[in-house]
C-alpha positions as a Markdown table, in Angstrom:
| # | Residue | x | y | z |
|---|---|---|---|---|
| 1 | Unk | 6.6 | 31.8 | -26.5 |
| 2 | Unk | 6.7 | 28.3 | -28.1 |
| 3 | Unk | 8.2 | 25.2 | -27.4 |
| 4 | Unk | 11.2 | 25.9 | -29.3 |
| 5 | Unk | 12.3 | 29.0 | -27.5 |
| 6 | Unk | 11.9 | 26.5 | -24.2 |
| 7 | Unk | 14.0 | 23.7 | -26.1 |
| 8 | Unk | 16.9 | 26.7 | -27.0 |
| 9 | Unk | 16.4 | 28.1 | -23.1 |
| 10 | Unk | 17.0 | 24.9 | -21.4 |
| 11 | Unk | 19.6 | 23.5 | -23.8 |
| 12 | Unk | 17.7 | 20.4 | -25.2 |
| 13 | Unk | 15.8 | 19.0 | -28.3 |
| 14 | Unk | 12.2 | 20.3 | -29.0 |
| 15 | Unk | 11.2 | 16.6 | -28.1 |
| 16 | Unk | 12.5 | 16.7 | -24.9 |
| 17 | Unk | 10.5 | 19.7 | -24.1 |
| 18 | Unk | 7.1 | 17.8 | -25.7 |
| 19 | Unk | 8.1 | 15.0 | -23.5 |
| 20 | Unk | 8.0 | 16.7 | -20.5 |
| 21 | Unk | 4.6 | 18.5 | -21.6 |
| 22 | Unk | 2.6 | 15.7 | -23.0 |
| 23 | Unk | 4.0 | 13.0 | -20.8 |
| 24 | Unk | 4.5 | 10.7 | -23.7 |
| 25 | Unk | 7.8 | 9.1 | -22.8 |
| 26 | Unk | 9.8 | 9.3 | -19.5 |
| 27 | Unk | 12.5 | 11.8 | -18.9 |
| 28 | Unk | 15.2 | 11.9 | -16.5 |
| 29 | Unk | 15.1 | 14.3 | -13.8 |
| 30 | Unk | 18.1 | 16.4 | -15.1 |
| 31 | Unk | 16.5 | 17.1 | -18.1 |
| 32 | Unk | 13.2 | 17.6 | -16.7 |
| 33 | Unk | 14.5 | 20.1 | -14.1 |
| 34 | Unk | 16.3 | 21.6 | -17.1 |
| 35 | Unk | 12.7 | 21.9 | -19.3 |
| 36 | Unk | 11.4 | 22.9 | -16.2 |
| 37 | Unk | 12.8 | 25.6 | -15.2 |
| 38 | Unk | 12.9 | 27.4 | -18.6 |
| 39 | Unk | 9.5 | 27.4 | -18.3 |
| 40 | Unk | 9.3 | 28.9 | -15.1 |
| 41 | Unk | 12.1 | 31.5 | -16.1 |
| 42 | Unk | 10.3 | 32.9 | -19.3 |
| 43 | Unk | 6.4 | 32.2 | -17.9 |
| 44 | Unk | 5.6 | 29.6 | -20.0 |
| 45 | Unk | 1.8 | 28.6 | -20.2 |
| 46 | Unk | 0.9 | 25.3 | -21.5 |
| 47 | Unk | -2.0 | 24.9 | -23.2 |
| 48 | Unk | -3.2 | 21.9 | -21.4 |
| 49 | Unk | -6.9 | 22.1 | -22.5 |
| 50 | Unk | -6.0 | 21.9 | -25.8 |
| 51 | Unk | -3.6 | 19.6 | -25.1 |
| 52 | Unk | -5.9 | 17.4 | -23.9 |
| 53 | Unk | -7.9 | 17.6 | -26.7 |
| 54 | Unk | -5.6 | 17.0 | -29.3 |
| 55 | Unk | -3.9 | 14.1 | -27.6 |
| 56 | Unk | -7.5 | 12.6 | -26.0 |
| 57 | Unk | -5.8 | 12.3 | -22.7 |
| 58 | Unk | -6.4 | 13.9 | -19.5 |
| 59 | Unk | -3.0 | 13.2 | -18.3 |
| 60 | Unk | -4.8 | 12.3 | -14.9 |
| 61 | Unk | -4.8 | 8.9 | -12.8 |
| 62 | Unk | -6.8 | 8.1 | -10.4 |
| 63 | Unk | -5.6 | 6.3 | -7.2 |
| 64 | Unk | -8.0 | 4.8 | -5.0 |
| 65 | Unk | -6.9 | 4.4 | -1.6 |
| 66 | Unk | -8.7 | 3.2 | 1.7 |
| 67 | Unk | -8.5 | 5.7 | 4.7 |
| 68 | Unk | -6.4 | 2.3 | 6.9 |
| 69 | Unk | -2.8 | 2.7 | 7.4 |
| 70 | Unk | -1.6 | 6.0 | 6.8 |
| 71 | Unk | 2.0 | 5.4 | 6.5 |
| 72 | Unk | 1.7 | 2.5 | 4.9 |
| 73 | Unk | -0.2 | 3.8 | 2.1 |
| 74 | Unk | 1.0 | 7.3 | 1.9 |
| 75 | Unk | 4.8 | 5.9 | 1.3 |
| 76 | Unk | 3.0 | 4.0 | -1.5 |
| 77 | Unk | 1.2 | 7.0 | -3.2 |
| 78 | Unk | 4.6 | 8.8 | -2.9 |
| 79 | Unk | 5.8 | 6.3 | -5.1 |
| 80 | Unk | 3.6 | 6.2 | -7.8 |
| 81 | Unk | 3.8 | 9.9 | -7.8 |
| 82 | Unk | 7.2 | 9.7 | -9.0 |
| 83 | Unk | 6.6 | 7.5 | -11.8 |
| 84 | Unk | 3.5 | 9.8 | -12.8 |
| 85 | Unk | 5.3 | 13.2 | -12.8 |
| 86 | Unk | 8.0 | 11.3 | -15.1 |
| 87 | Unk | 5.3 | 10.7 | -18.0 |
| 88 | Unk | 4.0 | 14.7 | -17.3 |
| 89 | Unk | 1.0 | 12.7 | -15.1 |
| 90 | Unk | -0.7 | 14.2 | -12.3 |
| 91 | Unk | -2.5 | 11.4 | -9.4 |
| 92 | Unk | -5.9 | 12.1 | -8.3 |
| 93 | Unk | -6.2 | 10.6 | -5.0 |
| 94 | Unk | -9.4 | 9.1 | -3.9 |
| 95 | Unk | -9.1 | 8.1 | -0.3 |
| 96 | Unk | -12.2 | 6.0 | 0.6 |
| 97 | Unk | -13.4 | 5.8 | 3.9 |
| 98 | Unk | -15.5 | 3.2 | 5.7 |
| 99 | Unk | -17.5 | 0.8 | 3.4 |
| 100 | Unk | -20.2 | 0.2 | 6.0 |
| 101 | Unk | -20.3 | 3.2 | 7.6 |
| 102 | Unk | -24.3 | 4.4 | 5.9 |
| 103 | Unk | -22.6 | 8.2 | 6.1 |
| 104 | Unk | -19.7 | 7.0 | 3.7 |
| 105 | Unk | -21.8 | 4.3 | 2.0 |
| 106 | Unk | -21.6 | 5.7 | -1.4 |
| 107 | Unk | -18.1 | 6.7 | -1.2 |
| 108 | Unk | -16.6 | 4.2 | -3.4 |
| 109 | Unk | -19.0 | 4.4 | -6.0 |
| 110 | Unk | -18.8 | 8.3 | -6.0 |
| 111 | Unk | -15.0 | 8.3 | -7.1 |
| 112 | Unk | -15.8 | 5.5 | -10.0 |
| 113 | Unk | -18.5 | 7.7 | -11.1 |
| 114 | Unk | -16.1 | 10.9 | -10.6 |
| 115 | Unk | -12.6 | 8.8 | -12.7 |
| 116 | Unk | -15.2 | 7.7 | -15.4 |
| 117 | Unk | -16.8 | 11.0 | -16.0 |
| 118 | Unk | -13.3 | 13.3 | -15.9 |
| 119 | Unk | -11.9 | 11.1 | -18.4 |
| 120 | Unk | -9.6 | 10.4 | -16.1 |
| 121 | Unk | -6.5 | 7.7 | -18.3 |
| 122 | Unk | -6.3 | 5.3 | -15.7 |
| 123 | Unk | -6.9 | 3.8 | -12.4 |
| 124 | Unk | -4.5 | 2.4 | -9.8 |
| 125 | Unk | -6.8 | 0.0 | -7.1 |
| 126 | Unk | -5.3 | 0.0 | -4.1 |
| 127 | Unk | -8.6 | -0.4 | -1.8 |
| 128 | Unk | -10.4 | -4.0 | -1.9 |
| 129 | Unk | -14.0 | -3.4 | -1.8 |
| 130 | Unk | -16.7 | -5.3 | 0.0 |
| 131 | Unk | -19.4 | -4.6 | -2.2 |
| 132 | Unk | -19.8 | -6.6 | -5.1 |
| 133 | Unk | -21.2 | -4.0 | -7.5 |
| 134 | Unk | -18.0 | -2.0 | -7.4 |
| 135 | Unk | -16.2 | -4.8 | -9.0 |
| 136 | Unk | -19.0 | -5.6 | -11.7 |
| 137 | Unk | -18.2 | -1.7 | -12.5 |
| 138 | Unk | -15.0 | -2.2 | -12.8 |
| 139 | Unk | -15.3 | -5.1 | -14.7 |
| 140 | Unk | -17.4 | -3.1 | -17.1 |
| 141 | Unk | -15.3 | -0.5 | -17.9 |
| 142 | Unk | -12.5 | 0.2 | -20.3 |
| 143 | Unk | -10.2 | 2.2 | -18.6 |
| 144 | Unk | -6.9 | 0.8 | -17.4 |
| 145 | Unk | -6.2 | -0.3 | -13.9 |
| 146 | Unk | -3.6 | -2.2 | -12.2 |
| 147 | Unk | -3.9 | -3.5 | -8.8 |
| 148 | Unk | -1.7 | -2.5 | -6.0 |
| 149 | Unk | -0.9 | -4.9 | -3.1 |
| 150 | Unk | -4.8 | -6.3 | -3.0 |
| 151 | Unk | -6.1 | -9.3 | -4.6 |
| 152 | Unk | -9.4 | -9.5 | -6.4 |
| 153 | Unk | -9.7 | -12.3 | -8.7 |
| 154 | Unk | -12.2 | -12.3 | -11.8 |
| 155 | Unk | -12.0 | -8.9 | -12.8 |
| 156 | Unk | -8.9 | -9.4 | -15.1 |
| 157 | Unk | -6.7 | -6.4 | -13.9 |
| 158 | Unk | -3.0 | -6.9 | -13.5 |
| 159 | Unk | -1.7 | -6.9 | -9.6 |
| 160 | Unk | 1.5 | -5.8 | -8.4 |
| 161 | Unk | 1.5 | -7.2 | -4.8 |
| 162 | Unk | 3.6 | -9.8 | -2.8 |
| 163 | Unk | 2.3 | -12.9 | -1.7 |
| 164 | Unk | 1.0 | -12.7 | 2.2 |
| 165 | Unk | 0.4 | -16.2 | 3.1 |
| 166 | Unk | 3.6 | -17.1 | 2.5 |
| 167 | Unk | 5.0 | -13.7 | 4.6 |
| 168 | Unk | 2.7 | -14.4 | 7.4 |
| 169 | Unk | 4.1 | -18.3 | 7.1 |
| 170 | Unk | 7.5 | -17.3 | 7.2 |
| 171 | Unk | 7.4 | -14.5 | 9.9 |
| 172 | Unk | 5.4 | -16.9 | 12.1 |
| 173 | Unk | 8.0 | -19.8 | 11.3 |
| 174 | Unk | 10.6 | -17.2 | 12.7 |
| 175 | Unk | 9.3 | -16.8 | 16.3 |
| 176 | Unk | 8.3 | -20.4 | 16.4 |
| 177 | Unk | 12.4 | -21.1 | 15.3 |
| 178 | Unk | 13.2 | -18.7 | 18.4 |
| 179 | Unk | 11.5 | -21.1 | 20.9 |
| 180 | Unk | 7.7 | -19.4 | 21.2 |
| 181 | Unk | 5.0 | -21.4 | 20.8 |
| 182 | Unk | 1.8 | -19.4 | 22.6 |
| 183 | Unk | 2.0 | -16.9 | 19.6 |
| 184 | Unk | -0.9 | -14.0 | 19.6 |
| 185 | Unk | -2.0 | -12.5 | 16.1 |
| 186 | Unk | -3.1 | -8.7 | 15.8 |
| 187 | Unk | -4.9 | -8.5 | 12.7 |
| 188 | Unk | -7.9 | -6.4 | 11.0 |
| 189 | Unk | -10.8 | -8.2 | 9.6 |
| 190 | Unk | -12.7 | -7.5 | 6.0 |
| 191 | Unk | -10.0 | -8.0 | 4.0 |
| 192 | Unk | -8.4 | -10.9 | 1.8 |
| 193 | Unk | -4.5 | -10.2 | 2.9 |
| 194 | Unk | -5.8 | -10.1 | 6.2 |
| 195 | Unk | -7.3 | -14.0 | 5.8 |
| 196 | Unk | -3.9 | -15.2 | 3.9 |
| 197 | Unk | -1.8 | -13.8 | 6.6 |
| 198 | Unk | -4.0 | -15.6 | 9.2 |
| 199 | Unk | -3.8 | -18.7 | 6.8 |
| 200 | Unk | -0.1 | -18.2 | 7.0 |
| 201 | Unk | 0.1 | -18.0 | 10.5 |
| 202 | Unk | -1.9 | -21.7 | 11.0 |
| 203 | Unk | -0.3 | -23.4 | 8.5 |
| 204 | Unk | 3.1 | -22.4 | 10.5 |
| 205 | Unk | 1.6 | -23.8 | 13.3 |
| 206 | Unk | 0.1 | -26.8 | 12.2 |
| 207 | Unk | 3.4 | -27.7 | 10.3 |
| 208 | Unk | 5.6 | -27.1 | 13.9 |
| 209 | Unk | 3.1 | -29.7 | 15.2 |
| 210 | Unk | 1.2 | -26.9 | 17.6 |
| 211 | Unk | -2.7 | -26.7 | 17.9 |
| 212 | Unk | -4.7 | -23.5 | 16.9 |
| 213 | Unk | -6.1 | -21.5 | 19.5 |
| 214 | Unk | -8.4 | -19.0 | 18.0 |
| 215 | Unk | -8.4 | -17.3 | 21.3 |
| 216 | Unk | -5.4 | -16.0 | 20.2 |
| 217 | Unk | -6.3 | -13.6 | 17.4 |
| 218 | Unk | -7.4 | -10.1 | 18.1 |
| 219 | Unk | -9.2 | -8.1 | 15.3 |
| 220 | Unk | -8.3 | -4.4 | 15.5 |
| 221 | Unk | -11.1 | -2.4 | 16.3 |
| 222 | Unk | -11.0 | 0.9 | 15.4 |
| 223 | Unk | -14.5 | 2.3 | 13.8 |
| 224 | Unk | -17.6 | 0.4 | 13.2 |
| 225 | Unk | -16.3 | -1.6 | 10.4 |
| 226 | Unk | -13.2 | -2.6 | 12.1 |
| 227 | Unk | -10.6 | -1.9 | 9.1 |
| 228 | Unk | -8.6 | 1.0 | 10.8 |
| 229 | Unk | -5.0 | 0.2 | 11.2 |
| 230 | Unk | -3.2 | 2.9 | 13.4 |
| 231 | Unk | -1.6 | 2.9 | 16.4 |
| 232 | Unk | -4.7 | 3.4 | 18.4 |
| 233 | Unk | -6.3 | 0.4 | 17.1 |
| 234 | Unk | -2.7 | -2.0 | 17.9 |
| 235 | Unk | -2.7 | -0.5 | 21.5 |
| 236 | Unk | -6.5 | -1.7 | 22.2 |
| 237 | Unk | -5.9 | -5.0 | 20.7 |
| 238 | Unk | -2.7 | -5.4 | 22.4 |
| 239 | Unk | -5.1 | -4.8 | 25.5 |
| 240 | Unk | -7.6 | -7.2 | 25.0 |
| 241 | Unk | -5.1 | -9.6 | 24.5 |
| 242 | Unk | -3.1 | -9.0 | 27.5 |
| 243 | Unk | -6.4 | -8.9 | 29.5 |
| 244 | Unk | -8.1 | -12.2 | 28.0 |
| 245 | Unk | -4.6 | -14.6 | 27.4 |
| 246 | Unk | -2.2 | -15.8 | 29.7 |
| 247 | Unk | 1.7 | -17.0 | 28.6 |
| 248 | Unk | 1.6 | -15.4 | 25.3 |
| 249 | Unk | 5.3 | -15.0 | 24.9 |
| 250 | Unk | 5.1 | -13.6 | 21.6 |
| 251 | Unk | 2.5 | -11.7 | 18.9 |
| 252 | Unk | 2.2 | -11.5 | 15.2 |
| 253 | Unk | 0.9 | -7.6 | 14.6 |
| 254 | Unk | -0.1 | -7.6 | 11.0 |
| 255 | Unk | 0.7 | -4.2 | 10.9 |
| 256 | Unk | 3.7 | -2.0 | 11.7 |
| 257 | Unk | 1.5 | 1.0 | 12.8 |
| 258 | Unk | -0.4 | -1.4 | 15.0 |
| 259 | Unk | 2.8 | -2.9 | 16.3 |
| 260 | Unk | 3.9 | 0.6 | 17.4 |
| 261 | Unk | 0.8 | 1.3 | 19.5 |
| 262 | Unk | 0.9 | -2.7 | 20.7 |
| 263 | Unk | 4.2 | -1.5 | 22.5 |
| 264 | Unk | 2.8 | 0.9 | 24.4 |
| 265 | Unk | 0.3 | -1.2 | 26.1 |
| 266 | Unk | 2.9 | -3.9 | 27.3 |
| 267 | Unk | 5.0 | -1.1 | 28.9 |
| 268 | Unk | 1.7 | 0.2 | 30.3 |
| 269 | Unk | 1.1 | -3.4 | 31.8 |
| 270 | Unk | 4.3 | -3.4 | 33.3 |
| 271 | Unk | 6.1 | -5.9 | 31.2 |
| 272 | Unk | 9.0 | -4.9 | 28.5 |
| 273 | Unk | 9.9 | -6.0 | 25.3 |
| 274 | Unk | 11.3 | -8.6 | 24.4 |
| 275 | Unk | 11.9 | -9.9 | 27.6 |
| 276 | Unk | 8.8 | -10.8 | 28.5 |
| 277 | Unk | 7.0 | -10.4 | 24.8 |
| 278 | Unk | 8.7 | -10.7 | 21.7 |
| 279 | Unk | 6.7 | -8.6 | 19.1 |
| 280 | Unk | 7.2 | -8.9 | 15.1 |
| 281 | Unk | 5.4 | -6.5 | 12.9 |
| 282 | Unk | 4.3 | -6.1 | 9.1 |
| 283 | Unk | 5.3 | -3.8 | 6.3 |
| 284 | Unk | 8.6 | -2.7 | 7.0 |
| 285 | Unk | 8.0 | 1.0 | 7.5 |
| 286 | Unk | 10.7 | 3.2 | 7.8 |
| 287 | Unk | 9.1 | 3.9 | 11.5 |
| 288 | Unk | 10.0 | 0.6 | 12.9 |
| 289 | Unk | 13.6 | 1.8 | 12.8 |
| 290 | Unk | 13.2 | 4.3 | 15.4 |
| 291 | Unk | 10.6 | 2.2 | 18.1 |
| 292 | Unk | 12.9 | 1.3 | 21.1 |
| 293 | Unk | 13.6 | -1.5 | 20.2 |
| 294 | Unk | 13.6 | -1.1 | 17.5 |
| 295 | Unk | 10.7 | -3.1 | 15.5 |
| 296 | Unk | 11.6 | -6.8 | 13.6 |
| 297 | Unk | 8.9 | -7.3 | 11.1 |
| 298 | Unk | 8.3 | -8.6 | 7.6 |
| 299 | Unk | 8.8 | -6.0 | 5.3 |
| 300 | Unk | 7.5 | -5.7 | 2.0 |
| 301 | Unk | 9.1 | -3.5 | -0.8 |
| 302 | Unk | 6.7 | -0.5 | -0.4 |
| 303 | Unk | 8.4 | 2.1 | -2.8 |
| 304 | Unk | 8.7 | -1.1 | -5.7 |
| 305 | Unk | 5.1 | -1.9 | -5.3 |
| 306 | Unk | 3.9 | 1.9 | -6.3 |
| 307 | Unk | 6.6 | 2.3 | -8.4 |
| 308 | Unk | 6.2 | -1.2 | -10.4 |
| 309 | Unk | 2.1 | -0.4 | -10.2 |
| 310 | Unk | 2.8 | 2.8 | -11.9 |
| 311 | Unk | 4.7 | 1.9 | -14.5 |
| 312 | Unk | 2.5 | -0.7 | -15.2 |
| 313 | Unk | -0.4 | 1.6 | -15.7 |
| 314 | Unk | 1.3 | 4.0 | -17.5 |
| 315 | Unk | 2.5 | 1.0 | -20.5 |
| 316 | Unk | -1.2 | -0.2 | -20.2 |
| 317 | Unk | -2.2 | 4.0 | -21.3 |
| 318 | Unk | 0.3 | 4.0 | -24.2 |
| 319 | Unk | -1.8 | 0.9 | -25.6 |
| 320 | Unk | 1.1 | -2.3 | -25.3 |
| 321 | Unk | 0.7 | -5.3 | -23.2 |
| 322 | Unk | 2.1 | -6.2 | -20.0 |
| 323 | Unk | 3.0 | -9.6 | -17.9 |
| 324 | Unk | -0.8 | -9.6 | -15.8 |
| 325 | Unk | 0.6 | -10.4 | -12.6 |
| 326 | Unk | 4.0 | -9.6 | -10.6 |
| 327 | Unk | 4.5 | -10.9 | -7.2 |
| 328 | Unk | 8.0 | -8.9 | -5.4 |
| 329 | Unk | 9.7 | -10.3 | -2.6 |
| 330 | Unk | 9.6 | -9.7 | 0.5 |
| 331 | Unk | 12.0 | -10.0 | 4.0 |
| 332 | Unk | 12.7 | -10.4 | 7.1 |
| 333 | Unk | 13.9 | -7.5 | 9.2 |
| 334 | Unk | 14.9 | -8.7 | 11.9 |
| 335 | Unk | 15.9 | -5.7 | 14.8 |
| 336 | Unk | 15.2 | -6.2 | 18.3 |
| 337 | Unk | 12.0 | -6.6 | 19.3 |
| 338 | Unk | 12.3 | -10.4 | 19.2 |
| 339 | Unk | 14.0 | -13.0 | 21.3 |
| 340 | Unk | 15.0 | -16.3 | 21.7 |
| 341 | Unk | 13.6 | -18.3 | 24.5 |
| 342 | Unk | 14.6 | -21.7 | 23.5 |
């Protein structure tokens, strides 16, 4: 059974069925389901082996993640996903855990040497490292990458990400415009978005005419490097905070998945929200819609990051150029979780 039979079958050209084999150009889903299911009704096998061999592609991309925010980044990989299965692409995801953890120490190095030796077409970055040789490596190789929503300068990879001092700026503007000005800041630590959000947050402050207090920022703590974001880690911060501040009237969580688990220690200290704290997250997960109230926060355009990212990657495999950088938009979502005190 050839490709031909599968082109007759599903009612399209014979290179609408090599598209949706080799991957080499986009295809609609119609069509796709069309090609798709021909093959599945005669038994179709795919060489892919020699496909690969013939074509010098693996048809693979490998998309390293770090094990933080699981929502977050798993609405992210969903998108890319898309974009890959459209080009007949499959995404190896590499989900690295704690950096300074000695048990996971190796970890990021592992899935370089693991992309490089498969063959693998291309990467998409989505995990900022803090070890230097990782980015000499990458510097050093030739396979494509595009960075997704992280920022590492020098290595000359295109990044697809939006811009989080100016987020952070605006969101804080926004609860100082609503009257607070004893704002407290959840954050995590050991990352560059997490210093430009904080950067954000000052410069708010400082242009509204109101001192910084670092006493007022919490770093999320959950593992010994203190890079987890998840609920767990929002509720203890929101803790510490409670315990170590008086009149905060409002907080900054730089993370919607930390914002959720912030609101469960105010209730558990007996106060309610946002009578008596206004919270604002980050991201703009689709969760925030259902927290009672329901969460305001600055929300970034997950799904166009991945997608953008991917499609990136995949122009970068076919060998033509691309703009380097692209910096989306973000928004203010504002819900219920915030009030005016003014």
């Amino acid at each position: 059974m050839g490709i031909r039979k599968i082109a007759q079958i599903a009612g399209v050209s014979v290179s609408t069925v090599s598209r949706v084999l080799n991957g080499t150009k986009p295809v609609s889903d119609d069509l796709r389901e069309r090609v798709e299911q021909a093959i599945q009704d005669v038994g179709y096998v795919p060489d892919y082996v020699a496909r690969s061999m013939v074509l010098k592609k693996s048809f693979t991309v490998g998309v390293i993640m770090p094990n933080t925010s699981e929502l977050y980044h798993q609405a992210i990989f969903y998108s890319i996903e898309k974009v890959l299965d459209q080009y007949g692409y499959k995404a190896l995801l590499c989900l690295v855990k704690d950096p300074d953890d000695a048990q996971h120490q190796n970890n990021e190095s592992g899935y370089l040497e693991v992309l490089v030796k498969s063959r693998t077409d291309g990467i998409i970055m989505m995990h900022e490292s803090s070890r230097p040789e990782i980015y000499s490596r990458l510097h050093d190789n030739t396979i494509p990458m595009v960075q997704c929503n992280i920022d590492i300068r020098n290595i000359g990879y295109p990044q697809v990400r939006i811009d989080d001092f100016a987020a952070a700026y605006d969101g804080t503007s926004y609860l100082l415009g609503l009257g607070h000005t004893n704002i407290g800041v959840i954050s995590t630590v050991s990352y560059s978005m997490a210093e430009k959000r904080i950067g954000g947050y000052r410069k708010a402050l400082a242009d509204h005419g109101i001192q910084f207090d670092k006493h007022l920022i919490i770093y999320s703590e959950d593992g010994p490097a203190y890079t987890r974001v998840s609920f767990g880690a929002g509720k203890a911060a929101m803790r510490q905070l409670l315990d170590t501040t008086k009149g905060v009237t409002a907080v900054f969580v730089m993370s919607d998945e930390m914002a959720v688990g912030a609101f469960q220690a105010v209730r558990e200290a007996g106060l309610s929200i946002p009578h008596d704290i206004s919270i604002l997250g980050f991201d703009g997960i689709e969760l925030g819609a259902f927290t009672n109230p329901q969460l305001t926060s600055v929300e970034q355009p997950i799904e166009r990051l991945g997608t953008i990212a991917a499609n990136k990657l995949m122009t970068m495999i076919s060998g033509n150029t691309i703009e380097q950088d692209e910096i989306l938009k973000y928004q203010l979502r504002v819900r219920s979780s915030c009030r005016n005190i003014s």
